[in-house]
Biopython code that builds the backbone (N, CA, C, O; Angstrom):
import numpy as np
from Bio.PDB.StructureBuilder import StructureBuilder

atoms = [
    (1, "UNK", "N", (12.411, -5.977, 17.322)),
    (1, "UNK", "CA", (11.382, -5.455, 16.454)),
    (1, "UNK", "C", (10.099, -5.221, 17.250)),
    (1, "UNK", "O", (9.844, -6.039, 18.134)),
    (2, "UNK", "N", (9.224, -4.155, 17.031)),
    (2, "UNK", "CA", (8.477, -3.865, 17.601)),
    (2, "UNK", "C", (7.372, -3.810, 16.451)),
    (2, "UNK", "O", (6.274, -4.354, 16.569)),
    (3, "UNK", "N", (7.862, -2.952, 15.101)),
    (3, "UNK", "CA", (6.942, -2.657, 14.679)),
    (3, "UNK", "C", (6.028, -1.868, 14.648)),
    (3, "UNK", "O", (5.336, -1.657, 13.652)),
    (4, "UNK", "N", (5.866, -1.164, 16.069)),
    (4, "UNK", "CA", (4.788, -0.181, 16.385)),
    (4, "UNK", "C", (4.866, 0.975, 15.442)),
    (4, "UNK", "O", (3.866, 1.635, 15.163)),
    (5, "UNK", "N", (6.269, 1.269, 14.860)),
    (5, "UNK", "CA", (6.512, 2.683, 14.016)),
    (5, "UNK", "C", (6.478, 2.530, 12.668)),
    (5, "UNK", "O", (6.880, 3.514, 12.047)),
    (6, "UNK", "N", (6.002, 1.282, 11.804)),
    (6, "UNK", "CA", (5.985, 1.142, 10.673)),
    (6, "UNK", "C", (4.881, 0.301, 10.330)),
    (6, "UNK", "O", (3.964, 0.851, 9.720)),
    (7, "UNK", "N", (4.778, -0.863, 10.580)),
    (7, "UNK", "CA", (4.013, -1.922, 10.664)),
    (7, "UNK", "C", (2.762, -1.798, 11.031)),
    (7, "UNK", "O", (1.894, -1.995, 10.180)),
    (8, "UNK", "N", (2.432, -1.481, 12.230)),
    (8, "UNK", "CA", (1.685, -1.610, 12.767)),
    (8, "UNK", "C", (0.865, -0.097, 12.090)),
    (8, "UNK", "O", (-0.262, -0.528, 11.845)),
    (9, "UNK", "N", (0.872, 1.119, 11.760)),
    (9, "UNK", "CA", (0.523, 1.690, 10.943)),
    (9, "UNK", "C", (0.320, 1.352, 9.382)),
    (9, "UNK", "O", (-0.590, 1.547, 8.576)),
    (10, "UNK", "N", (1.095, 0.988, 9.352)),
    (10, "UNK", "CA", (0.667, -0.173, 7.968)),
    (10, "UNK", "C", (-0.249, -0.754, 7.528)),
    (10, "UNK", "O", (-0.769, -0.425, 6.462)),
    (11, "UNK", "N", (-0.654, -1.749, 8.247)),
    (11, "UNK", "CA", (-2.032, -2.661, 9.047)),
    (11, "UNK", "C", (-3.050, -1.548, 9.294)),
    (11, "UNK", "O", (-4.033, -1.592, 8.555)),
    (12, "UNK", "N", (-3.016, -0.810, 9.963)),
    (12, "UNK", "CA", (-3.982, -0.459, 10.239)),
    (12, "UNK", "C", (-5.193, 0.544, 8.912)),
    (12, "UNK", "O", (-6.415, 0.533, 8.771)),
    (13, "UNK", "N", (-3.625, 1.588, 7.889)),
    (13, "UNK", "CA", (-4.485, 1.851, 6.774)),
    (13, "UNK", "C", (-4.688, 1.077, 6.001)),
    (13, "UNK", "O", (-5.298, 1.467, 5.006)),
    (14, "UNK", "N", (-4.298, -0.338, 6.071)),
    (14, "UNK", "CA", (-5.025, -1.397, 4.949)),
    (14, "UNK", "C", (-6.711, -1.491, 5.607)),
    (14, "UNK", "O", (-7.753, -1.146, 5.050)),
    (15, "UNK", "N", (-6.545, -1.988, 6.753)),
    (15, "UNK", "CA", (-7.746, -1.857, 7.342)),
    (15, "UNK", "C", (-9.040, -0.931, 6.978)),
    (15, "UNK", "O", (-10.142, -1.183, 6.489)),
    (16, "UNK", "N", (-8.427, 0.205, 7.421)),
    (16, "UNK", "CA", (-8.978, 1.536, 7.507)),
    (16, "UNK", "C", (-9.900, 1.696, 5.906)),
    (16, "UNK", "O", (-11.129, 1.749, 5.936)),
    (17, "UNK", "N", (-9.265, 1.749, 4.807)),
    (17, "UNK", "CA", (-9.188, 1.458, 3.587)),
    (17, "UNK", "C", (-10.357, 0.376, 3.536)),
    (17, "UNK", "O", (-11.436, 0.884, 3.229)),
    (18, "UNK", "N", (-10.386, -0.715, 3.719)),
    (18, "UNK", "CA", (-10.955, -1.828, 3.433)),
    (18, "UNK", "C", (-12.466, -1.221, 4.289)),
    (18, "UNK", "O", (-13.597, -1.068, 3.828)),
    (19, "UNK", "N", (-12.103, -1.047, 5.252)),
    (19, "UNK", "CA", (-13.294, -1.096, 6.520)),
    (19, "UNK", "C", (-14.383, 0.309, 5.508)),
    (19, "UNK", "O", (-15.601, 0.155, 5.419)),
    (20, "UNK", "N", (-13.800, 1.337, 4.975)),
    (20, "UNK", "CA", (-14.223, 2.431, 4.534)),
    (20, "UNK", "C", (-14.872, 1.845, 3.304)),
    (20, "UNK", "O", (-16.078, 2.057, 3.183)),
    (21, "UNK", "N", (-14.301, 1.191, 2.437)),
    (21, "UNK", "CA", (-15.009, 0.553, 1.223)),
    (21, "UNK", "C", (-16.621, -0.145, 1.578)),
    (21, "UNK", "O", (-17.802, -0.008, 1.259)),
    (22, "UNK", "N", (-15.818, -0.892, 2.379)),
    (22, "UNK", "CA", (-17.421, -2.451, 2.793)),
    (22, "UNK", "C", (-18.207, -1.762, 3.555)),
    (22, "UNK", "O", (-19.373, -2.017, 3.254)),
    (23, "UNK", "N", (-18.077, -0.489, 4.982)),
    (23, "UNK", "CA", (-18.670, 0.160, 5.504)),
    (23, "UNK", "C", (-19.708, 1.006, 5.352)),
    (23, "UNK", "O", (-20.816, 0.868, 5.870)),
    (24, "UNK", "N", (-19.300, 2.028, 4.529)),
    (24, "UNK", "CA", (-19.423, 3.252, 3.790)),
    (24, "UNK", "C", (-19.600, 3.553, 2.686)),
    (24, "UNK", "O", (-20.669, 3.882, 2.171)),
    (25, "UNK", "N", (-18.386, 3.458, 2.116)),
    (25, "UNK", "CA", (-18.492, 3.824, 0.360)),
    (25, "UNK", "C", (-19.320, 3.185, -0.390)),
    (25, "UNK", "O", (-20.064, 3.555, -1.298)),
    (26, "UNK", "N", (-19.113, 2.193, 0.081)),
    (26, "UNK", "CA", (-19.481, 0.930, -1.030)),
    (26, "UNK", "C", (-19.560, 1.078, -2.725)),
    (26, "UNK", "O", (-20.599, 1.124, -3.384)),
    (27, "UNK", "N", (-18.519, 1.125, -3.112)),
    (27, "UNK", "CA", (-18.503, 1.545, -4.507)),
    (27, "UNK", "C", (-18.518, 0.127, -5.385)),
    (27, "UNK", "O", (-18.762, 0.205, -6.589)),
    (28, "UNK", "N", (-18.344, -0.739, -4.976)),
    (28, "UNK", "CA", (-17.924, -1.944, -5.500)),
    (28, "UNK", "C", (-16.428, -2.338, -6.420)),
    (28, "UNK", "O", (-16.115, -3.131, -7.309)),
    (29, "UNK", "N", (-15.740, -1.234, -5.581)),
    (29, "UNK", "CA", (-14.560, -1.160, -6.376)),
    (29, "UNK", "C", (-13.918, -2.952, -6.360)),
    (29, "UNK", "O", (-13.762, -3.703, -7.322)),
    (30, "UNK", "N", (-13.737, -3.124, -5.352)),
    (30, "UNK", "CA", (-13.113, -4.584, -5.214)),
    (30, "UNK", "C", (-13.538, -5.689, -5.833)),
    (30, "UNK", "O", (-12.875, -6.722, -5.739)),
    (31, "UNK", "N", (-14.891, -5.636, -6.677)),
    (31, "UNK", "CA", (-15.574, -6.474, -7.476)),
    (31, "UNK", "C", (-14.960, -6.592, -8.961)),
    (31, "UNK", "O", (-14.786, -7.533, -9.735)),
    (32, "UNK", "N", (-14.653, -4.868, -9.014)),
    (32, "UNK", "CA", (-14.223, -4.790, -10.444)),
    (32, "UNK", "C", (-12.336, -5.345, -11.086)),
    (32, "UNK", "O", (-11.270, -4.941, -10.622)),
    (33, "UNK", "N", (-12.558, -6.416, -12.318)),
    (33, "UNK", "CA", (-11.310, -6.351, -12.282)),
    (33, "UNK", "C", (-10.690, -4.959, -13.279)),
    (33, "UNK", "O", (-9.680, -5.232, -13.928)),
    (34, "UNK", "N", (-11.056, -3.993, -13.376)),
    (34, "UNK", "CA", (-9.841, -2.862, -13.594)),
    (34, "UNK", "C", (-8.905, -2.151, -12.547)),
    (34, "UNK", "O", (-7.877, -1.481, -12.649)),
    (35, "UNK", "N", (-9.817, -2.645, -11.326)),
    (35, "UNK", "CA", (-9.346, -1.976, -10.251)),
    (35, "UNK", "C", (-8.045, -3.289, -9.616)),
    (35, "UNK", "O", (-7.168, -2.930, -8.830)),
    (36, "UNK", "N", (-8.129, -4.588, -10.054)),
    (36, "UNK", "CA", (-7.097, -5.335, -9.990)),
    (36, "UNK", "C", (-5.607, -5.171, -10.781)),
    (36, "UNK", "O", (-4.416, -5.233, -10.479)),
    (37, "UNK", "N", (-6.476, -4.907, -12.051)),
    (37, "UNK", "CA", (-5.488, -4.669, -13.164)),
    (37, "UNK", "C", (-4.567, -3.340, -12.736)),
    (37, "UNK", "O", (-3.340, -3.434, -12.701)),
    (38, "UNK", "N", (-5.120, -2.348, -12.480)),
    (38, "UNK", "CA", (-4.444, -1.092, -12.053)),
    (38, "UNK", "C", (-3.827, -1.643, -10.450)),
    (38, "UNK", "O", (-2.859, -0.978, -10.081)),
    (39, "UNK", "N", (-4.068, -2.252, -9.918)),
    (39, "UNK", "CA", (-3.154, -2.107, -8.383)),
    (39, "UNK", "C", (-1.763, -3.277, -9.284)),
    (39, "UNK", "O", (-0.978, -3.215, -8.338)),
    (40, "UNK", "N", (-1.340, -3.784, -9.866)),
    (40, "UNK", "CA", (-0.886, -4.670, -10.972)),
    (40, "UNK", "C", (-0.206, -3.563, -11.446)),
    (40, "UNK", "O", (1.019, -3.526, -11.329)),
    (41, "UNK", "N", (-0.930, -2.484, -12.061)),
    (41, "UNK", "CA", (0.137, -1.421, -12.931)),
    (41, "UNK", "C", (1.135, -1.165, -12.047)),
    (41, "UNK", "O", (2.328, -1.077, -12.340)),
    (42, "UNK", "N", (0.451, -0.992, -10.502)),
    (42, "UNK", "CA", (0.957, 0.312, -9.785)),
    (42, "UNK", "C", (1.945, -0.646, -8.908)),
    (42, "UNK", "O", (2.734, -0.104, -8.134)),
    (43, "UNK", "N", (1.909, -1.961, -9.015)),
    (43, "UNK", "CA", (3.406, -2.831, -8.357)),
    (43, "UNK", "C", (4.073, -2.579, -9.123)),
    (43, "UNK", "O", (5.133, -2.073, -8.755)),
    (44, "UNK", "N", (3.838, -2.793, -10.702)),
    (44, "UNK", "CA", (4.657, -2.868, -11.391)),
    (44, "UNK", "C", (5.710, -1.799, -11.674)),
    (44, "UNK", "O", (6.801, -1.946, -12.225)),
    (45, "UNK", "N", (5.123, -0.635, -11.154)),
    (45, "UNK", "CA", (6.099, 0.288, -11.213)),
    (45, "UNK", "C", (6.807, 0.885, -9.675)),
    (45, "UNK", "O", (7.829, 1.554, -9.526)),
    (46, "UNK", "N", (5.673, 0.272, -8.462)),
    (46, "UNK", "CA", (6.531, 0.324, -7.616)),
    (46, "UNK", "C", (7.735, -0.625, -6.988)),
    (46, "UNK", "O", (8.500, -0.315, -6.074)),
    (47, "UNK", "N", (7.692, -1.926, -7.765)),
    (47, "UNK", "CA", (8.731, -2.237, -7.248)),
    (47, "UNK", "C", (9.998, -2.131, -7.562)),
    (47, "UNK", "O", (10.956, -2.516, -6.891)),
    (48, "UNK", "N", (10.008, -1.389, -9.012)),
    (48, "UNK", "CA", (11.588, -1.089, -8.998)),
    (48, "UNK", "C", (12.379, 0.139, -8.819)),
    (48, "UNK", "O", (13.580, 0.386, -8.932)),
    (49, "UNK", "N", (10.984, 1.073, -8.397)),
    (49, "UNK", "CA", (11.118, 2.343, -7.668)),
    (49, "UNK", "C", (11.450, 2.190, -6.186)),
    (49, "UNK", "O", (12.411, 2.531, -5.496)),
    (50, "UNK", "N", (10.271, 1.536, -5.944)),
    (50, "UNK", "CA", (10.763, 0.999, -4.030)),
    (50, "UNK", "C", (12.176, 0.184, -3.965)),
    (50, "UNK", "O", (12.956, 0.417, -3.041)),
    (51, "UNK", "N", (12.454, -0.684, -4.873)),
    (51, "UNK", "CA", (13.465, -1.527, -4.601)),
    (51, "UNK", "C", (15.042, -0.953, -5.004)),
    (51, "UNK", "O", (16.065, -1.416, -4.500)),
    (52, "UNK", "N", (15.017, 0.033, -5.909)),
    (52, "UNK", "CA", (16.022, 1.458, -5.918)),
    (52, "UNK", "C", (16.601, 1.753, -4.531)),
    (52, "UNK", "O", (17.678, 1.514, -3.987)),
    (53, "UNK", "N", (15.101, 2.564, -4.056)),
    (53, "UNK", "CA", (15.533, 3.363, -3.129)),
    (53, "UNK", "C", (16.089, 2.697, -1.865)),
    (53, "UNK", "O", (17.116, 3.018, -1.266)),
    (54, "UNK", "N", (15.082, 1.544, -1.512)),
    (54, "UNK", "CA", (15.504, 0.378, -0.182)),
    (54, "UNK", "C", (16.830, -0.123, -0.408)),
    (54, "UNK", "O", (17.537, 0.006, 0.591)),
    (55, "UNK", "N", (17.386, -0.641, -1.370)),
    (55, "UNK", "CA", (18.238, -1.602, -1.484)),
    (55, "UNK", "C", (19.388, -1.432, -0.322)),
    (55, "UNK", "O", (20.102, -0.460, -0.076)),
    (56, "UNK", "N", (19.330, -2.440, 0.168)),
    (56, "UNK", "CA", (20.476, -2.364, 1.599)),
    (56, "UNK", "C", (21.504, -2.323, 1.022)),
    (56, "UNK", "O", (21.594, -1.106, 1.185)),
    (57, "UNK", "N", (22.577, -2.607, 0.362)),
    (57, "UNK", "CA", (23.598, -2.064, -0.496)),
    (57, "UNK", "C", (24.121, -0.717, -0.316)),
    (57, "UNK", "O", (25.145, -0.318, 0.240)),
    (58, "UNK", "N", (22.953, 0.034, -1.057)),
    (58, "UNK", "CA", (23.093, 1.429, -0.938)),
    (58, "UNK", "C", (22.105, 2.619, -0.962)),
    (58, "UNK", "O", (22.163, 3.592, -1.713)),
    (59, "UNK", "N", (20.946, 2.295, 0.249)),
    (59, "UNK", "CA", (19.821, 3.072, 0.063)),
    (59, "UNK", "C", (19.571, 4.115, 0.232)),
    (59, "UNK", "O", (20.239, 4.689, 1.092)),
    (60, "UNK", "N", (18.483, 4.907, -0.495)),
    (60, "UNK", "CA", (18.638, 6.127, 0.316)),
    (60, "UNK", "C", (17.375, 6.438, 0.741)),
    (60, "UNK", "O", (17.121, 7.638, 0.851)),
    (61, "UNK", "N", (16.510, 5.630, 1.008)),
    (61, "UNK", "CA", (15.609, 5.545, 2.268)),
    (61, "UNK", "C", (15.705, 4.149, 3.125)),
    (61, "UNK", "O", (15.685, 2.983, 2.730)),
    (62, "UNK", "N", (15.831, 4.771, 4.621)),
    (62, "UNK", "CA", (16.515, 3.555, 5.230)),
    (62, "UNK", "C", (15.320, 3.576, 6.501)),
    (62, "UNK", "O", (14.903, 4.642, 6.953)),
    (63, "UNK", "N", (14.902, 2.390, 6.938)),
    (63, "UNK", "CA", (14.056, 2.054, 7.646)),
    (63, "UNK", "C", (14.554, 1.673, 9.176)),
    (63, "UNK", "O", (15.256, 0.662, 9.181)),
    (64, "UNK", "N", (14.420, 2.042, 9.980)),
    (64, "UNK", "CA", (14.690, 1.321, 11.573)),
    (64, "UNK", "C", (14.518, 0.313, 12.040)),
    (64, "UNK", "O", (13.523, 0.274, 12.764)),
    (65, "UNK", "N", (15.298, -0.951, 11.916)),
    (65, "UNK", "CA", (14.953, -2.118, 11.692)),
    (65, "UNK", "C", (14.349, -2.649, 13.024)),
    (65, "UNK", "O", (13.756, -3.713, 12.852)),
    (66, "UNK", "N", (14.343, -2.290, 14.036)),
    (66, "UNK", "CA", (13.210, -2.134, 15.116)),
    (66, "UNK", "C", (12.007, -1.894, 15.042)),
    (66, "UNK", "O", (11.290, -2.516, 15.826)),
    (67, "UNK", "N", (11.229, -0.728, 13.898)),
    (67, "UNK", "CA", (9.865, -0.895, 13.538)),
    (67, "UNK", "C", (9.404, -1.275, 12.401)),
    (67, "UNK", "O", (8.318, -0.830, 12.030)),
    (68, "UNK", "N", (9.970, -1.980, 11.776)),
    (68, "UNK", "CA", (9.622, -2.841, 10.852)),
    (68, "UNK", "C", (9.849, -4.351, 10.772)),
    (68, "UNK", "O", (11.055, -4.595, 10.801)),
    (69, "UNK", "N", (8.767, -5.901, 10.644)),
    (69, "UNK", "CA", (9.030, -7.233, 10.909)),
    (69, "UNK", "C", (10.010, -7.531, 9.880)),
    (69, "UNK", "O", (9.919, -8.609, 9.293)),
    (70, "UNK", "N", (11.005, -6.651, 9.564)),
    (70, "UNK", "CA", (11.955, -7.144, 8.786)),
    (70, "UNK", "C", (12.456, -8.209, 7.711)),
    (70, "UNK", "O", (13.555, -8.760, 7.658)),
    (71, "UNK", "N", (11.194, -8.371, 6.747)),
    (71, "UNK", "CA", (10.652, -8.836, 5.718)),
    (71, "UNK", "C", (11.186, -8.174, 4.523)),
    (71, "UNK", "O", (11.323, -6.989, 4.829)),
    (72, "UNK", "N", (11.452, -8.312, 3.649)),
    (72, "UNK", "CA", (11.835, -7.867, 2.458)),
    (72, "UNK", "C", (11.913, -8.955, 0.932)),
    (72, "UNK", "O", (12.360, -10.074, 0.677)),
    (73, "UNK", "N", (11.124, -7.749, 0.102)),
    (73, "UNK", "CA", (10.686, -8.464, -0.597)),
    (73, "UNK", "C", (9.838, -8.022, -1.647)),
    (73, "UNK", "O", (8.699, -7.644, -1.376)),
    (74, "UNK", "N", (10.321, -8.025, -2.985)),
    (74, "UNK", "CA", (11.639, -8.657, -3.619)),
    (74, "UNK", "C", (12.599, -7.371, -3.791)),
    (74, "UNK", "O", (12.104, -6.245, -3.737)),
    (75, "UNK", "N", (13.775, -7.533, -3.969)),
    (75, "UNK", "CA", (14.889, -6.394, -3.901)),
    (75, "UNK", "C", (15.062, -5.986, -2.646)),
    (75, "UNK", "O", (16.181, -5.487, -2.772)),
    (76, "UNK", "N", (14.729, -5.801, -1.320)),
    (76, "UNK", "CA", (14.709, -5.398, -0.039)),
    (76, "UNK", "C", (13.759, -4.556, -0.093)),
    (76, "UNK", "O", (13.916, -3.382, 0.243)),
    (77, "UNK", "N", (12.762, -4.986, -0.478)),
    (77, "UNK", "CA", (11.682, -3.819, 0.252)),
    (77, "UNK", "C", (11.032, -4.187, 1.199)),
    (77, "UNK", "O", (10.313, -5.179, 1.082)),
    (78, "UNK", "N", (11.094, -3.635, 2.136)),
    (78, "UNK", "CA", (9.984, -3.847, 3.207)),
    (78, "UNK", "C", (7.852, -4.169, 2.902)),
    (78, "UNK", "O", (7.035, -3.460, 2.314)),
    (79, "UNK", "N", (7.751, -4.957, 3.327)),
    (79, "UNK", "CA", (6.599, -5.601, 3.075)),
    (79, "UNK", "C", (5.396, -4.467, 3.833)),
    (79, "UNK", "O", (4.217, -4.703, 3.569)),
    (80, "UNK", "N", (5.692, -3.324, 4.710)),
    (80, "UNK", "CA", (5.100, -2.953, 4.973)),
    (80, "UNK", "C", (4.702, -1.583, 3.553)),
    (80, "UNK", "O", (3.647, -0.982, 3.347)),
    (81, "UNK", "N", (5.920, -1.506, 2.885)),
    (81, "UNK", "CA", (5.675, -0.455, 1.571)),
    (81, "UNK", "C", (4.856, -0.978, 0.883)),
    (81, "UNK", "O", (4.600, -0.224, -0.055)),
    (82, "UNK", "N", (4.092, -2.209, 0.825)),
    (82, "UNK", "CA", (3.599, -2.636, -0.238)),
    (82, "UNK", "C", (2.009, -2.584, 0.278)),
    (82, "UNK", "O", (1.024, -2.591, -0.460)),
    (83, "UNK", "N", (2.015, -2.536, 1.563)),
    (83, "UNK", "CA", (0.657, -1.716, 2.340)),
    (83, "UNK", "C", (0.302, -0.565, 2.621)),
    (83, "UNK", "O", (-0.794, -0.059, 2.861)),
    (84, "UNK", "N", (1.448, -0.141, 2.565)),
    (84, "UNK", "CA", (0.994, 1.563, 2.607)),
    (84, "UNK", "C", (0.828, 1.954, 0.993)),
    (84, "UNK", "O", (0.164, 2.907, 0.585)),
    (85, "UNK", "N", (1.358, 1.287, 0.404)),
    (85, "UNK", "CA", (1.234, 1.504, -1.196)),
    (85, "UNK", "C", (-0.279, 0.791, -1.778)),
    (85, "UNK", "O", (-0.516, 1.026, -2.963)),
    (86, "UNK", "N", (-0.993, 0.199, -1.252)),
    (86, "UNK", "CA", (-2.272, -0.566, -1.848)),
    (86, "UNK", "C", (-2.937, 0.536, -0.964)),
    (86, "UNK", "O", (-3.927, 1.002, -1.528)),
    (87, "UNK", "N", (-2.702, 1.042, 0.160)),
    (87, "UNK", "CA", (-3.789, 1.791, 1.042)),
    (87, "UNK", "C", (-4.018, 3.171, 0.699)),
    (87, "UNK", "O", (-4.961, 3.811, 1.166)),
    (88, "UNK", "N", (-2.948, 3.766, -0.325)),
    (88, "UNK", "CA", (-2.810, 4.843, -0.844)),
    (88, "UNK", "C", (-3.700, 4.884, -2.145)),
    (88, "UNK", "O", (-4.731, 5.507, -2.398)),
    (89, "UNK", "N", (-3.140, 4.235, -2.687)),
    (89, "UNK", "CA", (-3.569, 3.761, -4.060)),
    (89, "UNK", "C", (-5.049, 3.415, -4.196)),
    (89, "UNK", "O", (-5.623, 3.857, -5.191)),
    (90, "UNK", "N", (-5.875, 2.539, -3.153)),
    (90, "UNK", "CA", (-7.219, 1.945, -3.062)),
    (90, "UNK", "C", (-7.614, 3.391, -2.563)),
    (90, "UNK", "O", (-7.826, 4.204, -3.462)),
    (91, "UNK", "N", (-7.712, 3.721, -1.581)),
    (91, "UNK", "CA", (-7.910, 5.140, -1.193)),
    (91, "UNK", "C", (-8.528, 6.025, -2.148)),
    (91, "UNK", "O", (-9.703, 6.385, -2.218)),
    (92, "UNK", "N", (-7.440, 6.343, -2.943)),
    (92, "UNK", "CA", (-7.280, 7.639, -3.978)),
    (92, "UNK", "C", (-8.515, 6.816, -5.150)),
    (92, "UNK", "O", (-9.076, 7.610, -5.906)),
    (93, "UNK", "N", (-8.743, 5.962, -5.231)),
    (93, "UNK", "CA", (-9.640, 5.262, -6.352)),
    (93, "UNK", "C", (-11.010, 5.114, -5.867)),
    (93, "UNK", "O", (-11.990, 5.438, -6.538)),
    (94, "UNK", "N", (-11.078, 4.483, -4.363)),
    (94, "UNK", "CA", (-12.221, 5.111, -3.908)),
    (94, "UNK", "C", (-13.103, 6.223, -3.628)),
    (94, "UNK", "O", (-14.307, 6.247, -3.374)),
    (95, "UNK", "N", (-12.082, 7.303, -3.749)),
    (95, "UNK", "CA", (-12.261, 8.346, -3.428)),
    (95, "UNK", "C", (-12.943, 8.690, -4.808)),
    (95, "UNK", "O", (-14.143, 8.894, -4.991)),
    (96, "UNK", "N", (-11.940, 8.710, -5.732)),
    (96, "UNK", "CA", (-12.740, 9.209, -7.517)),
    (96, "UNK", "C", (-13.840, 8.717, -7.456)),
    (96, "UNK", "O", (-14.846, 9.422, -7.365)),
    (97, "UNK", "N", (-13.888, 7.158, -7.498)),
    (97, "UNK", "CA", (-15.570, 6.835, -7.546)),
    (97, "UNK", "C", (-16.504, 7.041, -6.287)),
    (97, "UNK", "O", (-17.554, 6.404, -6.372)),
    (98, "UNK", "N", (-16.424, 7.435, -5.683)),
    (98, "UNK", "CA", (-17.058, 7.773, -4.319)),
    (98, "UNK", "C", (-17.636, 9.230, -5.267)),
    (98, "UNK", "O", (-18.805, 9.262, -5.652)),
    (99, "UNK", "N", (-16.667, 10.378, -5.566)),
    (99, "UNK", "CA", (-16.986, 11.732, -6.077)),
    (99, "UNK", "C", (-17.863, 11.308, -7.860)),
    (99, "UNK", "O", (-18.813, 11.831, -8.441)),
    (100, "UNK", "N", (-17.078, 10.310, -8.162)),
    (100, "UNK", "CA", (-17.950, 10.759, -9.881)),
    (100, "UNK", "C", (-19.322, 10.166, -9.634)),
    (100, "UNK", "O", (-20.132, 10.909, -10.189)),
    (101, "UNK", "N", (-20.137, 8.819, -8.849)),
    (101, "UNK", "CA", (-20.984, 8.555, -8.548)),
    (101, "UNK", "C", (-21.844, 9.546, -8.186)),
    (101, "UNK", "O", (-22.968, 9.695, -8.664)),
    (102, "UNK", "N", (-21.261, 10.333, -7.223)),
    (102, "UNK", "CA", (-22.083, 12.121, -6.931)),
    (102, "UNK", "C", (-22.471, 12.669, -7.478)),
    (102, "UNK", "O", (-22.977, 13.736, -7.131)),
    (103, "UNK", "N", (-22.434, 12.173, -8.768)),
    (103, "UNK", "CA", (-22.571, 13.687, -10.282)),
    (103, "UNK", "C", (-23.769, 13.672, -10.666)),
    (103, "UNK", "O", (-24.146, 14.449, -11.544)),
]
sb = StructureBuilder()
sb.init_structure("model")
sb.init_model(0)
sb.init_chain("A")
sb.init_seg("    ")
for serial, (resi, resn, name, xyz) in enumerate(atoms, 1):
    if name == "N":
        sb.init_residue(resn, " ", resi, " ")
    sb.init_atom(name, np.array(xyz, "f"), 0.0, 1.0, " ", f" {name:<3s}", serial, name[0])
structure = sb.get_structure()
């Protein structure tokens, strides 16, 4: 495992994400709990979407188990989907309130 091709990109837009909020934006999104409640919606529906598609059984998105720390969890999902999925998700929310604050 290396990681360099999944993981380690992973990490870095959680970062990226975070660093852009406290840096920059500063929207105070992370203060608010709707913005908890909604990352909550958005497991809730990704994990049995992610855990569909991963399932080592019979998946049909399959990961290189060389760049990923081969974690899974819960259903076989890779732990790095669940960072690229908060970094997407925080992103796209920062972004709205970043733009409606503008108005």
């Amino acid at each position: 495992m290396s990681g360099l091709g999944y993981t380690l990109p992973a990490l870095a837009a959680v970062a990226a994400v975070i660093a852009a909020e406290l840096l920059v934006l500063r929207t105070g999104l992370f203060r608010r709990a709707a913005y908890w409640v909604s990352m909550l919606i958005v497991l809730g529906f990704q994990i049995p979407v992610d855990g569909w598609l991963t399932k080592l059984s019979s998946p049909i998105v399959s990961y290189n188990d060389r760049q990923i720390t081969g974690l899974r969890f819960p259903f076989d999902i890779p732990i790095e989907d669940f960072l690229f999925g908060f970094a997407l998700a925080t992103a796209v929310l920062l972004l709205w309130e970043r733009q409606r604050a503008s108005r």
